[in-house]
DRENDO-1510 file (C-alpha; in Angstrom, 1 decimal, always signed):
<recs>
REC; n; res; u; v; w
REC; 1; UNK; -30.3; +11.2; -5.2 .
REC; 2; UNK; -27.9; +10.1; -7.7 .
REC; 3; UNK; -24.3; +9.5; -6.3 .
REC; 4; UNK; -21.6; +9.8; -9.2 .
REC; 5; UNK; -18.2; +8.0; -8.3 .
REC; 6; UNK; -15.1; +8.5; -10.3 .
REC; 7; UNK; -12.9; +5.6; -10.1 .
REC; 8; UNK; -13.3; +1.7; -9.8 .
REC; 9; UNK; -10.5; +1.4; -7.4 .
REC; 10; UNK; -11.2; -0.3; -3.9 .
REC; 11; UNK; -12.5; +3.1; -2.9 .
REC; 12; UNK; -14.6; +3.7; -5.1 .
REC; 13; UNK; -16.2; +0.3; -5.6 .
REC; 14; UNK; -16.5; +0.0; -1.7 .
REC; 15; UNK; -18.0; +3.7; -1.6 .
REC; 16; UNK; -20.6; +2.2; -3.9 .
REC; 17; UNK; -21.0; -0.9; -2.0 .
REC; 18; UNK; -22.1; +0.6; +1.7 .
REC; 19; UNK; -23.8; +3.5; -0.5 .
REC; 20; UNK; -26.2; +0.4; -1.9 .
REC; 21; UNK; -26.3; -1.3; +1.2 .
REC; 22; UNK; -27.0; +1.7; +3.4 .
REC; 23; UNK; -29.6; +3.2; +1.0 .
REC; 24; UNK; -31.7; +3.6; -2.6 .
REC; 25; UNK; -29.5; +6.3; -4.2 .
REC; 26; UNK; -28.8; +5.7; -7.8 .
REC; 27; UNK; -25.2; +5.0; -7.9 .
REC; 28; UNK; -22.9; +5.4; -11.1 .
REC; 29; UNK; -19.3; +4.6; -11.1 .
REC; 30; UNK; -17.2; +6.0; -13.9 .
REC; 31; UNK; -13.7; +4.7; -14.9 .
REC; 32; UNK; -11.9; +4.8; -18.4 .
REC; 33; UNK; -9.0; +1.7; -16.7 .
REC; 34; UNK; -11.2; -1.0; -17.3 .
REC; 35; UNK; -15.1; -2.1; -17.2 .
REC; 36; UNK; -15.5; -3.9; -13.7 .
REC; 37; UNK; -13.2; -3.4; -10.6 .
REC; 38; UNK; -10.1; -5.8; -10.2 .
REC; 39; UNK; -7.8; -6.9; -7.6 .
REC; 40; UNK; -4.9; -4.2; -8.0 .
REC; 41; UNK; -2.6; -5.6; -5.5 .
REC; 42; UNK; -3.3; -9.1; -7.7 .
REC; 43; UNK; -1.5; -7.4; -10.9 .
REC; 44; UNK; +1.7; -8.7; -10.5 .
REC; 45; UNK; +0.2; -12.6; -10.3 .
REC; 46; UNK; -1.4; -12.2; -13.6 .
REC; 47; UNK; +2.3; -11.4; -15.3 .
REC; 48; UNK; +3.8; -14.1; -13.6 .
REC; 49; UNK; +1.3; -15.9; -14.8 .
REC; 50; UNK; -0.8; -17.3; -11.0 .
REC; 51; UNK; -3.8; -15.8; -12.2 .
REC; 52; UNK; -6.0; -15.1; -14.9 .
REC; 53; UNK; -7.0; -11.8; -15.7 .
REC; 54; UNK; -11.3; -13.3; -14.5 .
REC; 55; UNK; -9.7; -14.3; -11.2 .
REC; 56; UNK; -8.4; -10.9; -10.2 .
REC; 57; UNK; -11.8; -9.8; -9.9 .
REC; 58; UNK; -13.8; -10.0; -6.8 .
REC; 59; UNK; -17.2; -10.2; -8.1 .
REC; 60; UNK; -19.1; -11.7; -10.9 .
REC; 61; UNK; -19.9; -9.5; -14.1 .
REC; 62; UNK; -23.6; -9.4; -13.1 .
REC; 63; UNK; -23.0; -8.6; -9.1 .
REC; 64; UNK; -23.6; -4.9; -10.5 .
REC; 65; UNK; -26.7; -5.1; -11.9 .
REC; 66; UNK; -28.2; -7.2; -9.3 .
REC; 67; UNK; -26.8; -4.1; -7.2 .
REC; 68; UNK; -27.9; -1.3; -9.4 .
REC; 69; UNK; -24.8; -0.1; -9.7 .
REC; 70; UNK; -24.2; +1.2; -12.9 .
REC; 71; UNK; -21.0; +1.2; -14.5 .
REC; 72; UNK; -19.9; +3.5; -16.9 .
REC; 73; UNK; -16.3; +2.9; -19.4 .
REC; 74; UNK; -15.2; +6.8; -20.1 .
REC; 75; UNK; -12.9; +9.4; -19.0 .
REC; 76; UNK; -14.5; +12.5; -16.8 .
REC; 77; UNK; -12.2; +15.9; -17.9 .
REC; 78; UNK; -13.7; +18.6; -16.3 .
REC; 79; UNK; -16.3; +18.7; -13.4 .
REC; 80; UNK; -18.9; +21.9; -13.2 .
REC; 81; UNK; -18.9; +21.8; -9.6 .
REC; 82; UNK; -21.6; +24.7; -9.7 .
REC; 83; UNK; -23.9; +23.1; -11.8 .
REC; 84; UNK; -23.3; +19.6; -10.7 .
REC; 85; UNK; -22.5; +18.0; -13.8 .
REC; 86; UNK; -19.7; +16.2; -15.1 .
REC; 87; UNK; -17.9; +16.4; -18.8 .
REC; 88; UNK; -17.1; +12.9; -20.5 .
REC; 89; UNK; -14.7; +12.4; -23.1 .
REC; 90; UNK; -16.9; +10.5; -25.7 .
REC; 91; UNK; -18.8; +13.9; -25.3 .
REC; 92; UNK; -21.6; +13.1; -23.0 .
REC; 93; UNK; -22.5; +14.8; -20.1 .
REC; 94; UNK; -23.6; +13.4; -16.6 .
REC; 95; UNK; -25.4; +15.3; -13.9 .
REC; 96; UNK; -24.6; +14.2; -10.2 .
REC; 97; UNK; -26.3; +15.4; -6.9 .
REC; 98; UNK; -23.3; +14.2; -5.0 .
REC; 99; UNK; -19.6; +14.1; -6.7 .
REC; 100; UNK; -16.7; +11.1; -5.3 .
REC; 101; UNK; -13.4; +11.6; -6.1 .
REC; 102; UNK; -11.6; +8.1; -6.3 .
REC; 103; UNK; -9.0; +8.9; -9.1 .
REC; 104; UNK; -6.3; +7.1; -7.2 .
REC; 105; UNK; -2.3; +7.6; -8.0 .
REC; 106; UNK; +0.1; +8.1; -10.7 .
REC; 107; UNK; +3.4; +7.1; -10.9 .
REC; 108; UNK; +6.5; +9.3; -9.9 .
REC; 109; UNK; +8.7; +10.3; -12.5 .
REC; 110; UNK; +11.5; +13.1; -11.5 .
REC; 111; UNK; +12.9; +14.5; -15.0 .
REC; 112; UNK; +16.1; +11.9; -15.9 .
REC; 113; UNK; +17.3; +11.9; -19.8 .
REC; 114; UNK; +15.7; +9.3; -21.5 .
REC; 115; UNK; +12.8; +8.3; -18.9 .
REC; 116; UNK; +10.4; +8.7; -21.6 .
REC; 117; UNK; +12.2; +6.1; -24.1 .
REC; 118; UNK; +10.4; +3.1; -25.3 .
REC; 119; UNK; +10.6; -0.4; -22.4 .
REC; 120; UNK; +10.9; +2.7; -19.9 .
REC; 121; UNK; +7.5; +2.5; -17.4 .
REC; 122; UNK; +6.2; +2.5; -14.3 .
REC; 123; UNK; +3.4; -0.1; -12.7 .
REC; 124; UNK; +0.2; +1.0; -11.5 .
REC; 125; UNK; -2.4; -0.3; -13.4 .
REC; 126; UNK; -3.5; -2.5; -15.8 .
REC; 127; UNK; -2.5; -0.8; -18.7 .
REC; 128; UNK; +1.0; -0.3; -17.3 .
REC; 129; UNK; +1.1; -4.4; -17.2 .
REC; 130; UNK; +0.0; -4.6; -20.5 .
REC; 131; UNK; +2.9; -2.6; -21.4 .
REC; 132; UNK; +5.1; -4.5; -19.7 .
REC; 133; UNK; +4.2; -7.6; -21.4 .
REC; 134; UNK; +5.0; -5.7; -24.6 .
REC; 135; UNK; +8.3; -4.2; -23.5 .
REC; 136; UNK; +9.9; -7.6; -21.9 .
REC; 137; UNK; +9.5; -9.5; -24.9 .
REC; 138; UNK; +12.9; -10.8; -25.9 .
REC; 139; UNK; +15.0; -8.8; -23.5 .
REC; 140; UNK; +18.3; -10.0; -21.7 .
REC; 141; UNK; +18.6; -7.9; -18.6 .
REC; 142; UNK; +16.3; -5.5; -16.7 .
REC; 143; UNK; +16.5; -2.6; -14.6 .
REC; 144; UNK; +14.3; -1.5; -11.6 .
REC; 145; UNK; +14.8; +1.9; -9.7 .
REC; 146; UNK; +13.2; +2.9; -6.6 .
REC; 147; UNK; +13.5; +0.9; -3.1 .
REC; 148; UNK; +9.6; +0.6; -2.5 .
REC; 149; UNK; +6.9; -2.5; -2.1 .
REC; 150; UNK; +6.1; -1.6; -6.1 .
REC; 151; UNK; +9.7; -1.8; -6.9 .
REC; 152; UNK; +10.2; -5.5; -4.7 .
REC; 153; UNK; +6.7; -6.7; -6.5 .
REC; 154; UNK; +8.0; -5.9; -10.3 .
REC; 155; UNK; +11.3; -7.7; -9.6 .
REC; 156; UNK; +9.7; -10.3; -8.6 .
REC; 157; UNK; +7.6; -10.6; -11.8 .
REC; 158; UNK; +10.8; -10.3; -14.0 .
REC; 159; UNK; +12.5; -13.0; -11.8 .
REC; 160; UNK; +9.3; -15.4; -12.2 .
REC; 161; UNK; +10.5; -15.0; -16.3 .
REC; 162; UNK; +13.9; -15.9; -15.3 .
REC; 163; UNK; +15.1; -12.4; -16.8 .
REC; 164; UNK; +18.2; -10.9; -15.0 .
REC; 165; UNK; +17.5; -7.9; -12.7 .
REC; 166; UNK; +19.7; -5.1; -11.6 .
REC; 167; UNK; +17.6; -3.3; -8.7 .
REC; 168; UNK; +19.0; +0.4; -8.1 .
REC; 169; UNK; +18.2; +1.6; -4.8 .
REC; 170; UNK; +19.5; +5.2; -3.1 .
REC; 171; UNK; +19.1; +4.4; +0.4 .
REC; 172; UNK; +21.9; +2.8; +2.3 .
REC; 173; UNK; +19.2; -0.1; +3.6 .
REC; 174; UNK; +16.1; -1.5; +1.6 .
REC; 175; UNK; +13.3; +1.2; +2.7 .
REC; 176; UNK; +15.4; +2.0; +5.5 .
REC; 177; UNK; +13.1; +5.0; +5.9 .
REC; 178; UNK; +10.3; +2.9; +7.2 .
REC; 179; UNK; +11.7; +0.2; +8.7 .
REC; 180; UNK; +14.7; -0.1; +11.5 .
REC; 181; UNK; +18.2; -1.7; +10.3 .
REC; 182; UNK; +17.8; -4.7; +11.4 .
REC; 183; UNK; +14.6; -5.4; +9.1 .
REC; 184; UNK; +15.9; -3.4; +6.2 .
REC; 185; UNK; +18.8; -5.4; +6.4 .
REC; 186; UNK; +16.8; -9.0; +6.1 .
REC; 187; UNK; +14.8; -7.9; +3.5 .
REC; 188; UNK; +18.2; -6.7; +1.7 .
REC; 189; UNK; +19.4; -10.0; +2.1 .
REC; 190; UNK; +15.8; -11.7; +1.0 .
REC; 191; UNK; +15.8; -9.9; -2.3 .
REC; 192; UNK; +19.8; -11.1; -2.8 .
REC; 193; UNK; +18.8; -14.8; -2.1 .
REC; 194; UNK; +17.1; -15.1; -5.4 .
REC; 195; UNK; +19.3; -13.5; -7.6 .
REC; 196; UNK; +18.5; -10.7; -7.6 .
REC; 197; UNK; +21.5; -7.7; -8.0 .
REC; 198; UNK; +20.7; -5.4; -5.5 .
REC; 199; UNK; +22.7; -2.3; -5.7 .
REC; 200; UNK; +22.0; -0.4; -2.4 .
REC; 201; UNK; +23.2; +3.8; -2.3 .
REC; 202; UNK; +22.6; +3.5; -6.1 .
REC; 203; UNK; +20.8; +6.0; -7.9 .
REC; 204; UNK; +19.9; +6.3; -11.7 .
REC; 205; UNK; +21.4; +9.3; -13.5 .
REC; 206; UNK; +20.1; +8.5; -16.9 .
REC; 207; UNK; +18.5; +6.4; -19.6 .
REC; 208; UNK; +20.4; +5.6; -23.2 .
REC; 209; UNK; +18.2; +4.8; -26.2 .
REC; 210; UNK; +19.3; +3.4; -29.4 .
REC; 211; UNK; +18.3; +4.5; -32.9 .
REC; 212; UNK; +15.2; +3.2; -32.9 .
REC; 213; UNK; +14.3; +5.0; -29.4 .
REC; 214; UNK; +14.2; +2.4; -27.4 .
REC; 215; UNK; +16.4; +1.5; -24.0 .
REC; 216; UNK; +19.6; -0.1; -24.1 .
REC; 217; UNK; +21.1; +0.9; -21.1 .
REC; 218; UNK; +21.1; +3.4; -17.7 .
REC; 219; UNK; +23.8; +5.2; -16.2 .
REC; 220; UNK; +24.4; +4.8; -12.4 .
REC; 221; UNK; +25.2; +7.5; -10.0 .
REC; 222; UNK; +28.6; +5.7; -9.9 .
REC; 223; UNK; +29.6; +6.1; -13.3 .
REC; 224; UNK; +29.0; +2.8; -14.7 .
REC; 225; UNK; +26.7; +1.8; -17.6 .
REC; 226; UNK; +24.7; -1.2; -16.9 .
REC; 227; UNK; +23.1; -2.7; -20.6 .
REC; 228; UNK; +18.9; -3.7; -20.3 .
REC; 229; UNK; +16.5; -3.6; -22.1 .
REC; 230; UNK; +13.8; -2.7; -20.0 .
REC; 231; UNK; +13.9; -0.2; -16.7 .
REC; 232; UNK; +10.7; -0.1; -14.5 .
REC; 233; UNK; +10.2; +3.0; -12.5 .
REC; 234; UNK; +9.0; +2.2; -9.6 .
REC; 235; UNK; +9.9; +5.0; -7.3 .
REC; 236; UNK; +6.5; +6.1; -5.4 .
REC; 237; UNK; +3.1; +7.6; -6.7 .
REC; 238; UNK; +1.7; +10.6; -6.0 .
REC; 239; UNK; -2.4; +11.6; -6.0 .
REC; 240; UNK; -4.0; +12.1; -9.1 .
REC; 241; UNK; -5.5; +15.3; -9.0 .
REC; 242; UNK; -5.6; +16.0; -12.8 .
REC; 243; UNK; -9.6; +16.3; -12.7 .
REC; 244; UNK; -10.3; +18.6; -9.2 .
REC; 245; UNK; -7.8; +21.0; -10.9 .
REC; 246; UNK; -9.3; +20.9; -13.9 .
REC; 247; UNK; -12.7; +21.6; -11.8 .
REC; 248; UNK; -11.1; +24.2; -9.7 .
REC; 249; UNK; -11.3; +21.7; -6.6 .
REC; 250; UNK; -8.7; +23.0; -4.2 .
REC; 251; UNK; -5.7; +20.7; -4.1 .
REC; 252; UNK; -2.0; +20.3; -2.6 .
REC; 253; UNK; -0.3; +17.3; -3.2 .
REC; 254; UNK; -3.7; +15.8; -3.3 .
REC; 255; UNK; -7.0; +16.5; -2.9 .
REC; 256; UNK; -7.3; +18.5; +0.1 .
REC; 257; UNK; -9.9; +17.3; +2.5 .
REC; 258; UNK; -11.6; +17.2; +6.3 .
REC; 259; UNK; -12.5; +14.2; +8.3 .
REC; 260; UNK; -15.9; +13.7; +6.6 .
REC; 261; UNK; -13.8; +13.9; +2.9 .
REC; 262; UNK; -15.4; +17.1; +1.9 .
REC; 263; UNK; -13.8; +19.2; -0.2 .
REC; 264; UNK; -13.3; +23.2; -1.2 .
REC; 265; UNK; -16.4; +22.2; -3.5 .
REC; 266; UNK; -20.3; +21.6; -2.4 .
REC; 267; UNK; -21.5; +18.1; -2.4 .
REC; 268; UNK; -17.8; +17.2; -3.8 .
REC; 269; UNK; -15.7; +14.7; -1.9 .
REC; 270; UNK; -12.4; +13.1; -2.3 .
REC; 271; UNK; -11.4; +9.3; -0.8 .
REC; 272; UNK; -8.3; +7.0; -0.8 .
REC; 273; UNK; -4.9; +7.7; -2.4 .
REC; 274; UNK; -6.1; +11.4; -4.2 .
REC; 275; UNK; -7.2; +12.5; -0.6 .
REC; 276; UNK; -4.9; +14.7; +1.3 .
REC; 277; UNK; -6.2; +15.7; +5.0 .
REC; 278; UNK; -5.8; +19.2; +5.7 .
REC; 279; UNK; -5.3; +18.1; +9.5 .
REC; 280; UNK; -4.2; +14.5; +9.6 .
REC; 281; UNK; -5.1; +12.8; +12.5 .
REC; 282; UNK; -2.0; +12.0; +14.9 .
REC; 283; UNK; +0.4; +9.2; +14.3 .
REC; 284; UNK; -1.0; +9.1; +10.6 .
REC; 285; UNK; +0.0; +11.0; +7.0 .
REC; 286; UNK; -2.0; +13.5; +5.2 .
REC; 287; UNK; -1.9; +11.3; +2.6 .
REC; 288; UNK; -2.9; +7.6; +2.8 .
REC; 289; UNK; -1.8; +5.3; +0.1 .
REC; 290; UNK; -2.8; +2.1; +0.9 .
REC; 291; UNK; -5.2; -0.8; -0.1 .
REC; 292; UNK; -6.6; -1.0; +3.9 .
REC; 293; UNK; -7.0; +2.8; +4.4 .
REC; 294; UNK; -8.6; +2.9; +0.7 .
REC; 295; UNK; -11.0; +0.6; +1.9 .
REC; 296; UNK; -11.6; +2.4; +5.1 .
REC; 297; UNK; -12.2; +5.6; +3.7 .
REC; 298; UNK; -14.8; +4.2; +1.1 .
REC; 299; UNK; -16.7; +3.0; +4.1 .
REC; 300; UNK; -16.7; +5.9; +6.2 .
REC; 301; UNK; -17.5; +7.8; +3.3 .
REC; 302; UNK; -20.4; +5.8; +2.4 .
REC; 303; UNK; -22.0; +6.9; +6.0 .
REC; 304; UNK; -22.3; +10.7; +5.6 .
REC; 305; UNK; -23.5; +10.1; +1.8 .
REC; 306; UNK; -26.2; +8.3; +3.0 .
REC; 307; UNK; -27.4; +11.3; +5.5 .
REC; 308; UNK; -25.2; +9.7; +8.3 .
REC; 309; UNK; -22.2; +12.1; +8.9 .
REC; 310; UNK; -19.0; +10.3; +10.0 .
REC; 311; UNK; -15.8; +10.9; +10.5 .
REC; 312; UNK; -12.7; +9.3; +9.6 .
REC; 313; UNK; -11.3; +7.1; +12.8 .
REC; 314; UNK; -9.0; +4.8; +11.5 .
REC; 315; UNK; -7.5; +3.1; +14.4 .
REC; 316; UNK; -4.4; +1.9; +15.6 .
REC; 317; UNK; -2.2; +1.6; +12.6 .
REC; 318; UNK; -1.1; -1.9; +10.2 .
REC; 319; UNK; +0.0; -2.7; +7.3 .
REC; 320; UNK; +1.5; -5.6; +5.8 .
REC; 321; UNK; +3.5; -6.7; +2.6 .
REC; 322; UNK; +5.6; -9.4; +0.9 .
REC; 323; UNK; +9.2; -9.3; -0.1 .
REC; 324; UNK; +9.6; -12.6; -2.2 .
REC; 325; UNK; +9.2; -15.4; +0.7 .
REC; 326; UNK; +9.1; -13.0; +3.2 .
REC; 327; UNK; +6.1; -11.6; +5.3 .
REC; 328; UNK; +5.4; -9.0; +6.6 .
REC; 329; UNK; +3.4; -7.2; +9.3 .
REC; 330; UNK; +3.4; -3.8; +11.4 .
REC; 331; UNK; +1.4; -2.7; +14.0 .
REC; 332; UNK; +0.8; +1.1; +15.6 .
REC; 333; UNK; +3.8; +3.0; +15.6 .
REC; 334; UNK; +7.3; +1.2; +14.5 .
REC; 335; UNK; +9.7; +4.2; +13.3 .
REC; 336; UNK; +12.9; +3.3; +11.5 .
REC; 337; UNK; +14.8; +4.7; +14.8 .
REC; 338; UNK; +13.7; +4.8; +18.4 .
REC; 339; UNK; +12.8; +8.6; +19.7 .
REC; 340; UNK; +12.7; +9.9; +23.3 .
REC; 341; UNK; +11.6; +7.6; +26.1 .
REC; 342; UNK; +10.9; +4.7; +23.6 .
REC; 343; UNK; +13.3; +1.6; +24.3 .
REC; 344; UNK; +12.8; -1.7; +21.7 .
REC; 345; UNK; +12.5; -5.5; +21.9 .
REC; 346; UNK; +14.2; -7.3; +19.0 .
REC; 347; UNK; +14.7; -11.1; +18.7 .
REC; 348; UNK; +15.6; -12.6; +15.4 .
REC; 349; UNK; +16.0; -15.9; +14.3 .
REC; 350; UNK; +19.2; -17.7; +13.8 .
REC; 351; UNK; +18.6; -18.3; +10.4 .
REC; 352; UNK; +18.4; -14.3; +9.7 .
REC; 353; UNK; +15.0; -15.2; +8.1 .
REC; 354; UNK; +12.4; -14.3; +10.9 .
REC; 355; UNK; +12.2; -11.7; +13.4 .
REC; 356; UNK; +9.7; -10.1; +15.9 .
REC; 357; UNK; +10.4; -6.4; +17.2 .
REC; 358; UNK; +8.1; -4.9; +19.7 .
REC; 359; UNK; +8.4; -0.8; +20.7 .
REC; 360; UNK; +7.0; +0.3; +24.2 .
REC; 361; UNK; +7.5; +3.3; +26.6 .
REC; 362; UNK; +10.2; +3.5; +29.1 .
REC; 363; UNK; +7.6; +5.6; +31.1 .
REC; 364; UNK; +5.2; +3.2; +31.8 .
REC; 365; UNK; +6.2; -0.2; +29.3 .
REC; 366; UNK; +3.0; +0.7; +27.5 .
REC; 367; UNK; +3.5; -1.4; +24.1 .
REC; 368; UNK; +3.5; +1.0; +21.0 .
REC; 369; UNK; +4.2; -1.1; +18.4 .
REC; 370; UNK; +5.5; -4.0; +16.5 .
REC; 371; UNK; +6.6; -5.3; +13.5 .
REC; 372; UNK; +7.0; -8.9; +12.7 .
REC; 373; UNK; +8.8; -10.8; +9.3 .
REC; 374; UNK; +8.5; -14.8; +8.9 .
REC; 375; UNK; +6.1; -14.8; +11.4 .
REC; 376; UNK; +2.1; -14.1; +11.5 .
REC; 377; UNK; +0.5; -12.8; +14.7 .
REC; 378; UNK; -3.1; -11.4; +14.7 .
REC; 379; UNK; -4.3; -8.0; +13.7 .
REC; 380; UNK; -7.2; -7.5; +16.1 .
REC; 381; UNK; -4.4; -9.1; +19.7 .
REC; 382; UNK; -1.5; -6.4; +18.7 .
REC; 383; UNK; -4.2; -3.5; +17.9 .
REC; 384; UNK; -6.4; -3.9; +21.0 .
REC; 385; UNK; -3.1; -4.2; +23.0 .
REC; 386; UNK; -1.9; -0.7; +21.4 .
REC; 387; UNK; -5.0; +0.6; +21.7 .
REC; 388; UNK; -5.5; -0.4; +25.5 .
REC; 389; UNK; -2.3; +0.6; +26.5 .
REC; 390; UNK; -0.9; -2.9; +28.0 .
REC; 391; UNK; +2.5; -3.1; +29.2 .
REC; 392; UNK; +5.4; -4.9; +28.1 .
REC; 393; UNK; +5.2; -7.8; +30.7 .
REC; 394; UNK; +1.5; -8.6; +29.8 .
REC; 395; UNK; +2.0; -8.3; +25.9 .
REC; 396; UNK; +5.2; -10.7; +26.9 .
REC; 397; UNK; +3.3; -13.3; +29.2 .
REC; 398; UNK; +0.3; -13.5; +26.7 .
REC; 399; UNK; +2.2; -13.4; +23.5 .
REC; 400; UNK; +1.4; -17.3; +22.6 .
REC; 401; UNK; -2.2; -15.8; +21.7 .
REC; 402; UNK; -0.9; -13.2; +19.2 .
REC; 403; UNK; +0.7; -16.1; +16.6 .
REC; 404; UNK; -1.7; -16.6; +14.0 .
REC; 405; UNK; +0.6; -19.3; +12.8 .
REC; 406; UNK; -0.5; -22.9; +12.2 .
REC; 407; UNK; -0.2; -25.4; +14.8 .
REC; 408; UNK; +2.4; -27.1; +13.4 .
REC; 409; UNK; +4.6; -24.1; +12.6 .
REC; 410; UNK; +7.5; -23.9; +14.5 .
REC; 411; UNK; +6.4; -20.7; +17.1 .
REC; 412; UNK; +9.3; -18.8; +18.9 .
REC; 413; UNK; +7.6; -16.9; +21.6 .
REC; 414; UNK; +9.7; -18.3; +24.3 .
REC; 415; UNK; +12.6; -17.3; +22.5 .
REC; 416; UNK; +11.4; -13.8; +22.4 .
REC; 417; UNK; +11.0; -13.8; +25.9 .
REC; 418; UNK; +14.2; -15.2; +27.0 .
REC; 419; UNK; +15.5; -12.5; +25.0 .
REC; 420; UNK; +13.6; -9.7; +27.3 .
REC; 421; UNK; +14.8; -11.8; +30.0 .
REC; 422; UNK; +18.3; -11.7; +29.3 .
REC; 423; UNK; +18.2; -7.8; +30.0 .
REC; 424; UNK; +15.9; -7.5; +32.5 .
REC; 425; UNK; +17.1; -10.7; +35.0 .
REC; 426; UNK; +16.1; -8.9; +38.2 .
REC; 427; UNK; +12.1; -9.6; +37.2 .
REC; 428; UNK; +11.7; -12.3; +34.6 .
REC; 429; UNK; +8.5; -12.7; +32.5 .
REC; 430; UNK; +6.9; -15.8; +32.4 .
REC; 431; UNK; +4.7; -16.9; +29.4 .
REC; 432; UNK; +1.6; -17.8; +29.7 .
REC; 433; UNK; -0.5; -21.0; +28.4 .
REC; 434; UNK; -1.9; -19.8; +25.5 .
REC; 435; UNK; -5.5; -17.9; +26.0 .
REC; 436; UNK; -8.6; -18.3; +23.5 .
REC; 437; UNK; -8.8; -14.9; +21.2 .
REC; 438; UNK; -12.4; -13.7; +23.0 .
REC; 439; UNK; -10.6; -14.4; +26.1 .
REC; 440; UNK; -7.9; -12.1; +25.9 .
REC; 441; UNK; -9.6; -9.9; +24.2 .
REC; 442; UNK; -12.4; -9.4; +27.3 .
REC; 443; UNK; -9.8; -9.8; +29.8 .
</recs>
């Protein structure tokens, strides 16, 4: 069987890793980005200049012969999903027995004047970095727009090169529709600490060019006119679904899918930010866009290829991310306000640099979520207690075995349960001495 896999993204590349491992199919991944798979979420470290362009990828040149995985450098524009064979822009054709889809995102762009100016880009890839090495050459002052993890990551990069950044941002908090005030607000003031000019309920109206076509400035929602020489769009992706419409795949806003990742076409299948579930699973978006899911999905997908059908079971919820010096983690479900019968626990440091919030039913104090910033505590503690249901007291009195935290880091779950305390005095919590991981785990 020969397994044809469009994209060298993390789901692609880890489709064709459990494919191999699982089985003897001839696998062939096709991408025209670049010739091995790199580190995407590593992009911003080679313009800053942490890594080298070698050290972003995970495996050695040769780890893909030694795999038989062969690699192809081209562009796929159409896809005969009847005859099973796949068009190639140098103008070679490639038949396939079974089809991946892994084509990834494209960055948003919503029609303002100018957006299409020269030093006017988004960041996705790594020929957007390459052409923002280009267009940051010998420029005073840059722009980002959009209030998402891209748009924190690229001022970042233009900070590490000591250029001046205005960010624009619409919403009244920094991604104040994912995370509750309180958090929005310390990541607001995060991004401020480092000079950054963080102009929240901000939106961009337009982009000015000079005679030569390039930027020179961008209008604000406000009126003013704020001189750059470079503006990064950075506000949210969307699937790329160029090819399955080309191939008369049926799409929505992406690549519409079930739980095995089939699609509308036979022995055609669709994985990682391109996929769109035509019945998402609850608690979880039709469209997943991130690095962990995109790894998940290759997996799973990697079963029913190899004869074993399996569907998509993605667990208890996480994520995590890094504004500047500040981590982040969530855990299951940690909306931006509390709904019916939910009731919070927040504690944040008195520096305003660290805090831990944890969501749980009024019903039964069954834990729901949490979401923790400055702080590390363990992915596989807060999912099993999501996933088993454990009450607020426990999740309190064991919470010493949740910080992943060094030794010799200053922990603060005593502070987060004097907090509780302080409302609930009638029946105090008591922490516990801290419990092994495979303890609490089998307890």
């Amino acid at each position: 069987m020969h397994i044809v896999i469009v994209g060298n993204g993390v789901t692609g590349i880890t489709t064709a890793r459990f494919v191999r491992k699982m089985s003897d199919h001839r696998i062939t991944v096709i991408s025209a980005e670049s010739d091995h798979f790199y580190s995407r979420p590593a992009l911003m470290y080679l313009y800053m200049g942490h890594l080298t362009y070698e050290q972003t990828k995970p495996y050695a040149d040769d780890f893909w012969e030694k795999n038989r995985i062969e690699l192809l450098r081209d562009y796929v524009r159409e896809a005969d999903v009847a005859g099973k064979r796949l068009f190639l822009s140098s103008g070679a054709a490639l038949s396939y027995d079974r089809l991946v889809l892994a084509t990834g995102s494209q960055s948003n762009k919503f029609g303002w004047p100018g957006q299409d100016l020269d030093g006017v880009q988004g960041l996705y890839g790594l020929y957007d970095l390459e052409r923002m090495e280009q267009n940051t050459q010998g420029i005073r002052r840059a722009v980002v727009v959009g209030g998402g993890l891209i748009g924190v990551e690229m001022a970042e990069m233009l900070h590490a090169r000591h250029l001046p950044v205005t960010f624009l941002v619409r919403e009244r908090g920094y991604m104040d529709y994912l995370l509750p005030p309180e958090e929005a607000d310390m990541v607001g003031r995060q991004i401020r600490s480092h000079g950054i000019d963080l102009r929240l309920g901000t939106e961009l109206k337009a982009v000015l060019g000079d005679e030569e076509g390039r930027v020179r400035a961008v209008v604000t929602s406000a009126g003013e006119e704020i001189a750059c020489g470079f503006v990064g769009l950075t506000v949210g992706v969307h699937p790329n679904v160029d090819l399955a419409k080309a191939s008369g795949i049926e799409t929505n806003r992406g690549v519409l899918v079930n739980r095995f990742f089939e699609t509308s076409a036979p022995d055609v299948y669709a994985a990682g930010d391109c996929a769109e579930f035509r019945e998402p699973l609850p608690g979880r978006k039709p469209v997943e866009q991130l690095w962990y899911t995109g790894r998940m999905h290759g997996r799973t997908l990697a079963r029913t290829l190899c004869g074993r059908r399996t569907p998509y079971r993605p667990g208890v919820f996480f994520n995590s991310a890094k504004f500047f010096d500040l981590e982040y983690q969530t855990y299951g479900d940690v909306p931006p306000a509390l709904g019916p019968g939910l009731r919070t626990l927040y504690w944040e440091h008195p520096n305003g640099d660290r805090c831990i919030r944890i969501n749980y039913r009024e019903a039964d104090g069954a834990v729901t979520g949490f979401n923790v910033m400055g702080v590390r505590y363990r992915h596989a503690v807060c999912a099993a207690w999501i996933r088993e249901g454990r009450s607020i007291r426990f999740v309190l009195e064991h919470l010493g075995a949740a910080n992943f935290d060094p030794e010799f880091f200053t922990q603060f779950e005593a502070e987060v349960v004097a907090t509780y305390n302080a409302g609930h005095p009638e029946a105090p919590v008591r922490l516990k001495r801290k419990r092994g991981l495979r303890a609490l785990l089998t307890h």
